[in-house]
C-alpha positions in Angstrom: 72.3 81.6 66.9 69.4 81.1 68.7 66.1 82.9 67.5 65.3 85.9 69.9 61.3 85.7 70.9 59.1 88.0 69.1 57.0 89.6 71.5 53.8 87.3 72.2 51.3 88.0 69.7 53.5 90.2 67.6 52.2 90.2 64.0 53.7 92.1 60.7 50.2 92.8 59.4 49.1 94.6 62.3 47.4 97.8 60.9 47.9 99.5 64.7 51.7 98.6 64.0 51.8 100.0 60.8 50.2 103.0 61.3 53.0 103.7 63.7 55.6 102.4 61.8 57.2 99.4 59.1 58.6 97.6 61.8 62.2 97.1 60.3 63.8 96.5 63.7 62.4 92.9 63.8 62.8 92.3 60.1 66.4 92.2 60.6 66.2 90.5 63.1 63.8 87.4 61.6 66.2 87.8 58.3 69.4 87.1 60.9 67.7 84.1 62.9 64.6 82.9 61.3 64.3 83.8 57.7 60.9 82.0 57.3 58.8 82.4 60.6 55.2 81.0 61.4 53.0 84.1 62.9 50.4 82.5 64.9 46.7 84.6 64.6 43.6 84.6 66.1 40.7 82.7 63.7 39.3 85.3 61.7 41.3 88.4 62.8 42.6 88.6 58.7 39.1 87.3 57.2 40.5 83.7 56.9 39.7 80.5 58.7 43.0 79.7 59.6 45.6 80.4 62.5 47.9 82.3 60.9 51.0 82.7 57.9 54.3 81.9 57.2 56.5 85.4 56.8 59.1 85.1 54.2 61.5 88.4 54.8 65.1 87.7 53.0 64.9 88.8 49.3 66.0 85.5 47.8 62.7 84.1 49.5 60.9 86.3 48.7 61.7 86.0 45.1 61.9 82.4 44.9 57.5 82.6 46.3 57.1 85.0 43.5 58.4 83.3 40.8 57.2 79.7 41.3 53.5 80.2 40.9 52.8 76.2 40.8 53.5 76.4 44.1 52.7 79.3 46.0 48.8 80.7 44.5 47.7 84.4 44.3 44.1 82.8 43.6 43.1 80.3 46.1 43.2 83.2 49.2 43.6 86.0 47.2 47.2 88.4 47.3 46.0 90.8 50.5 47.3 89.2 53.5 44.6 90.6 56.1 41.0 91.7 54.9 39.9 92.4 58.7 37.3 90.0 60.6 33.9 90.8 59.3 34.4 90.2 55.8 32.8 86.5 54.2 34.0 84.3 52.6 32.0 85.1 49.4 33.3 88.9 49.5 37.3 87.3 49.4 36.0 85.2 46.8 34.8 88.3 44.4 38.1 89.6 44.8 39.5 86.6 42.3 37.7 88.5 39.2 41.2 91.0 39.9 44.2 90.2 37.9 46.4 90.4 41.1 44.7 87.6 42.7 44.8 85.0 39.4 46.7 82.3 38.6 48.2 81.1 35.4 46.8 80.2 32.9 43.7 82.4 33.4 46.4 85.4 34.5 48.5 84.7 31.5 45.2 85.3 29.4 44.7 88.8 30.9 48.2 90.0 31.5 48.8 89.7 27.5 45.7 91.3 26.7 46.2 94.7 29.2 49.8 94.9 28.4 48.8 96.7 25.0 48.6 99.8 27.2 51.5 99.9 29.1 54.0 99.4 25.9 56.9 101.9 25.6 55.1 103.3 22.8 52.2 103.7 25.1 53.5 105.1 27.6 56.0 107.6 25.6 52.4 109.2 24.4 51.2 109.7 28.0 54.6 111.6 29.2 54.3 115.5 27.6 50.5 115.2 29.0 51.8 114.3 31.9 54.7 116.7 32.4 52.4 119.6 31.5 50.3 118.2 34.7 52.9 117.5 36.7 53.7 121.2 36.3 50.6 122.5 36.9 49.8 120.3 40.2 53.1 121.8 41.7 52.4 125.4 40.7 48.6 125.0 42.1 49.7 123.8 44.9 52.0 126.4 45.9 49.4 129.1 44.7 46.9 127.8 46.9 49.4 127.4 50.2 48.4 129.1 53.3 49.5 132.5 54.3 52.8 130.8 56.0 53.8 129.1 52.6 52.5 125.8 54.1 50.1 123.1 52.6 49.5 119.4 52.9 52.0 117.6 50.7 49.5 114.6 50.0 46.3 116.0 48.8 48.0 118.5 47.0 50.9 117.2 44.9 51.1 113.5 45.8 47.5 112.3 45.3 46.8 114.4 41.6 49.2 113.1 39.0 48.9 109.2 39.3 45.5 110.0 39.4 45.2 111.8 36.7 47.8 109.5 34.4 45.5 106.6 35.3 42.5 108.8 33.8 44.8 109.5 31.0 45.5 106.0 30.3 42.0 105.2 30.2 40.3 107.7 28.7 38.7 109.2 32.1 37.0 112.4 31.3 38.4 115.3 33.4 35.2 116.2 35.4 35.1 112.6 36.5 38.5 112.2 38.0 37.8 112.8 41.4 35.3 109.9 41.4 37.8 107.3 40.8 39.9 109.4 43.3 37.6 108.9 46.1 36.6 105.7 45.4 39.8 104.4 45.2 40.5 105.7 48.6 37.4 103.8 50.1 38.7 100.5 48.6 42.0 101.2 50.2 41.3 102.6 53.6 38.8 100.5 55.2 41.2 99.8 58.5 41.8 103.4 59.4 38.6 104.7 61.1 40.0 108.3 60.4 37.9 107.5 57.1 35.0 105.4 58.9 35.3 103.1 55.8 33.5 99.8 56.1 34.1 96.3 54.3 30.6 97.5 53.1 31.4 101.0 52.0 34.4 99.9 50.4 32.6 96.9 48.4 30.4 99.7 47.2 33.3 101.5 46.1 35.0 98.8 44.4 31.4 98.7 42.5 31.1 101.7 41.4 34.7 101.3 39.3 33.4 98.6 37.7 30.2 99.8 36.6 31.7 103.0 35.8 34.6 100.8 33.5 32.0 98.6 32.2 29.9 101.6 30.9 33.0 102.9 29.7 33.9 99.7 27.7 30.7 99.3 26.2 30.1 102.6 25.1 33.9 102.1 22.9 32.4 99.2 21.8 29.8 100.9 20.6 31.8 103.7 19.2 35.8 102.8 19.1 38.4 105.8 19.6 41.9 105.7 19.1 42.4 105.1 23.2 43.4 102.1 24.8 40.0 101.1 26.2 39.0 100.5 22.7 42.5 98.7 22.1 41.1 96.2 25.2 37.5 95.7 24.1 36.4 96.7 21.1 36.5 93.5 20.1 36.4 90.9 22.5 36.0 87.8 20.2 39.9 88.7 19.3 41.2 88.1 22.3 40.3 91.2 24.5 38.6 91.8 27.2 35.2 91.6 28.0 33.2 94.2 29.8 33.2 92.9 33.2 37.1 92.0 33.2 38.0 95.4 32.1 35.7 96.7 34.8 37.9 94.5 37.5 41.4 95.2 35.3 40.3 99.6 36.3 39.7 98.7 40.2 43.7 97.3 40.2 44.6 100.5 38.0 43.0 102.2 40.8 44.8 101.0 44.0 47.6 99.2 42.4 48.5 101.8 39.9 47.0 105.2 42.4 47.4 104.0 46.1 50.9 102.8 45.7 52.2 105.8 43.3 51.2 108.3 45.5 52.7 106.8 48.4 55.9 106.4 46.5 56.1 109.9 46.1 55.0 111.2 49.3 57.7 108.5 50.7 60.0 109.8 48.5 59.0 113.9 49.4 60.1 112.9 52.9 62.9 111.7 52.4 64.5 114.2 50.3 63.6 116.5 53.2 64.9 114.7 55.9 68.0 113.9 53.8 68.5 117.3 52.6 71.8 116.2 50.9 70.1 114.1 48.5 67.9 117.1 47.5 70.8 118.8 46.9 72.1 116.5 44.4 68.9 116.0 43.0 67.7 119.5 42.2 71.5 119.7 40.7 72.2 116.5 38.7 68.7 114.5 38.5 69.8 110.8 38.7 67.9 108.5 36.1 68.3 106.2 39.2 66.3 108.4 41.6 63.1 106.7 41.1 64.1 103.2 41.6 65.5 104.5 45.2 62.6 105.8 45.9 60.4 103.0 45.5 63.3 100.8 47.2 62.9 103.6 50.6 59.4 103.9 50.7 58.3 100.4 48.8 54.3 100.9 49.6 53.3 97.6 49.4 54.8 96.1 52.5 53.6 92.4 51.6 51.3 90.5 49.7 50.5 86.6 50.1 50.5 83.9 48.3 48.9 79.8 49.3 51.2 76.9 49.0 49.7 74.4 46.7 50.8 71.4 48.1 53.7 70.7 50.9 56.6 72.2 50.2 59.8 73.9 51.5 61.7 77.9 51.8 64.7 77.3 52.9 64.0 75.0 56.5 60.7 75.8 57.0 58.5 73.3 55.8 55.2 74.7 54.5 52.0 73.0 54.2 49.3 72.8 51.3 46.9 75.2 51.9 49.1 77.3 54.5 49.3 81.5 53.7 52.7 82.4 53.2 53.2 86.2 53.8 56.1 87.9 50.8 57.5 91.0 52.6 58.8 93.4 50.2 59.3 96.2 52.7 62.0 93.5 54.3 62.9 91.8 51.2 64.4 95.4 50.0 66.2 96.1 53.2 68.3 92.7 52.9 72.0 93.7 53.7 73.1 90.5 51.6 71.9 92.5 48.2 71.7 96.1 49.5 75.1 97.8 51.0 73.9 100.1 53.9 70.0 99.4 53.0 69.3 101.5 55.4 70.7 104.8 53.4 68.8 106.6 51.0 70.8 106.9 48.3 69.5 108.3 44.9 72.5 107.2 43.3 72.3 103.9 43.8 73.2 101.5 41.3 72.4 98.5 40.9 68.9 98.5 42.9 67.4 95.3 42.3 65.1 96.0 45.1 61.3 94.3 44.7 59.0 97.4 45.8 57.3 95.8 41.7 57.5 93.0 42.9 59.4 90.3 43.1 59.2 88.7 39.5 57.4 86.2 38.2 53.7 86.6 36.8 52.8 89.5 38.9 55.8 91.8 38.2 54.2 95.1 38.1 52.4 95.6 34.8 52.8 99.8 35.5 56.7 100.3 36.7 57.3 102.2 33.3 54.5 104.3 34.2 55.2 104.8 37.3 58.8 105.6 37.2 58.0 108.1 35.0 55.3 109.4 37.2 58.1 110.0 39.8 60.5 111.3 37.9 57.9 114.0 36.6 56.6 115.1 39.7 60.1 115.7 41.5 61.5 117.6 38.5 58.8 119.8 38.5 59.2 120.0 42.7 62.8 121.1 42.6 62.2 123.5 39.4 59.6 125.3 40.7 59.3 124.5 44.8 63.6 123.9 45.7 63.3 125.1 48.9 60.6 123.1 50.1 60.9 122.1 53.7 59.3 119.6 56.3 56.6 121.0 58.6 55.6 118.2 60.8 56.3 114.3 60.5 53.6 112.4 58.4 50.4 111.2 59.4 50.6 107.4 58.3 47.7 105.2 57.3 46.0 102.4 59.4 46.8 99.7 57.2 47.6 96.1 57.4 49.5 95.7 53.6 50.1 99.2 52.6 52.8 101.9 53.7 50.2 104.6 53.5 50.6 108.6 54.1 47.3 110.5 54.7 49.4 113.8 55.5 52.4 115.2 55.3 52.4 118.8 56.0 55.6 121.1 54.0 55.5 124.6 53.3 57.0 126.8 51.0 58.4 129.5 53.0 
């Protein structure tokens, strides 16, 4: 079959297209006709000096980029597909001191060192913590609803309890929360000018995590406490981290494990809502595999990149060293040859080997325990103490060129 045309200059990291919507439509159609397809951009339009990126959309691709490292790099142009066009070259180049955006061996180094805090053990300890939050966002939030019953879904309920699980992790006192809050959301939103967020504000941002992380770190090496910041680098000579790289390892915790949580369960809040069967079965049997489905529906990283080390092939596309090579998850996880009827939501789905963690390899997401559990959390406490919750008005989505981002999503109570 013949590939159908693309409209001229169509491209998937378009932040006006995805603030309208994940364009799915021609997904299906690239995954049908052209699995691996060369998106021709202007110089500069993503902060790189190139003409464009190869977009891999069927999930055996996809999987195969992320789990062959040697030949696809998350270092040499970092993972983020599109920076915008007035960032330099020396600002992408800061953003290899992130774990995302390393290669092995230097990944390998760090990934075993901050993987002490996300053991089951670990994360077993966060969970009546976070229940009793989870809880108590829900119950706020419905106390503090408008006179109708209605408030906004996102600042809420949806932004509070990665946030605050995060801070838990960490050790984040509770009076500085909303710090890492709102700098996490300059990082994140610097291509929606709702937020009039410049590369410049949001590298301020980003520095403020660190130093904030680095004082943290130094002051448990100073004084070590039974919390995992000390377990990371109270003594770096034993293989932990040092100040700096912890400092770097909080501004991923911050968009990686905040952004993309809270996304994932306003995603998932509209769904229910506008699948009001599934709420139904929900609120009455609570799936274990409701989670997973969720993050499958919503998955809020739409892509990430990687840079072909040296020629090489996906499938009959023939890739070039040194050519970007966009990984679509948000396609990847609609793929009719692993999902049947990807485009139902379907809490009870099972299996769901969907890749909104990623698509194995070395950058399989370090938090999914956490986060599942974040998810399953927040929606038990919806449905015990909210059940009739209902849609106001559609969402408000983010500008974004990477993320499937909700800024607002107006429900009420009544």
């Amino acid at each position: 079959m013949p590939c159908p045309a693309l409209p001229d200059g169509f491209d998937f990291t378009d932040p006006d297209l995805l603030q309208e919507r994940v364009p799915h439509p021609e997904f299906a159609q690239l995954r049908q006709t052209e699995p691996v397809r060369w998106i021709t951009q202007p110089p500069r339009i993503s902060g790189f000096d190139d003409s464009g990126y190869w977009a891999v959309t069927r999930h055996a691709d996809v999987k195969y980029v992320s789990t062959h490292p040697e030949l696809f790099s998350s270092n040499l142009n970092t993972a983020v597909i599109r920076f915008n066009e007035t960032i330099s070259r020396d600002q992408i180049e800061v953003q290899k001191l992130i774990m995302l955006n390393m290669d092995p061996p230097q990944h390998t180094r760090v990934r075993q060192i901050v993987q002490r805090g996300f053991t089951p053990r670990a994360i077993r300890s966060l969970e009546d913590a976070l229940r009793n939050r989870a809880g108590s966002i829900v119950e706020t939030a419905r106390a503090n609803a408008a006179a109708d019953g209605s408030f906004d879904f996102v600042t809420n309920v949806a932004v509070e309890l990665p946030l605050q699980a995060i801070a838990e992790l960490i050790g984040v006192p509770q009076g500085d929360r909303t710090k890492i809050f709102d700098w996490s959301n300059k990082m994140a939103a610097y291509d929606d000018p709702e937020y009039a967020i410049t590369e410049e504000v949001g590298a301020e941002a980003a520095m403020e995590i660190v130093s904030y992380a680095m004082n943290l770190a130094a002051a448990r090496k100073e004084c070590p406490a039974k919390d995992i910041v000390s377990q990371l680098v109270a003594a770096e000579d034993e293989g932990n981290l040092s100040s700096d790289e912890f400092g770097f390892f909080v501004i991923l915790l911050a968009v990686a494990g905040n952004e993309t949580t809270r996304n994932a369960i306003t995603h998932g809040m509209h769904a229910f809502l506008t699948h009001p069967e599934q709420w139904e079965l929900f609120k009455r049997e609570r799936p274990d595999t409701t989670a997973e489905e969720i993050v499958r529906w919503a998955t809020p990283v739409v892509s990430f990149q990687r840079t072909a080390t040296q020629d090489t092939e996906i499938g009959e596309a023939r890739i070039k060293k040194g050519d970007r090579v966009g990984i679509f998850y948000s396609s990847a996880n609609n793929d009719p040859d692993v999902f049947e009827e990807p485009e139902k939501f379907d809490i009870s789905r099972d299996p769901n080997p969907h890749l909104g963690f990623g698509g194995g390899g070395p950058h399989f997401c370090l938090g999914k325990s956490l986060a599942v559990l974040e998810i399953n959390l927040i929606f038990n406490a919806i449905a015990d103490a909210l059940p009739e919750l209902r849609l106001v008005s559609d969402p408000r989505r983010l500008r974004s060129a990477w993320l499937n981002g909700v800024k607002e999503l107006q429900v009420s109570t009544g």
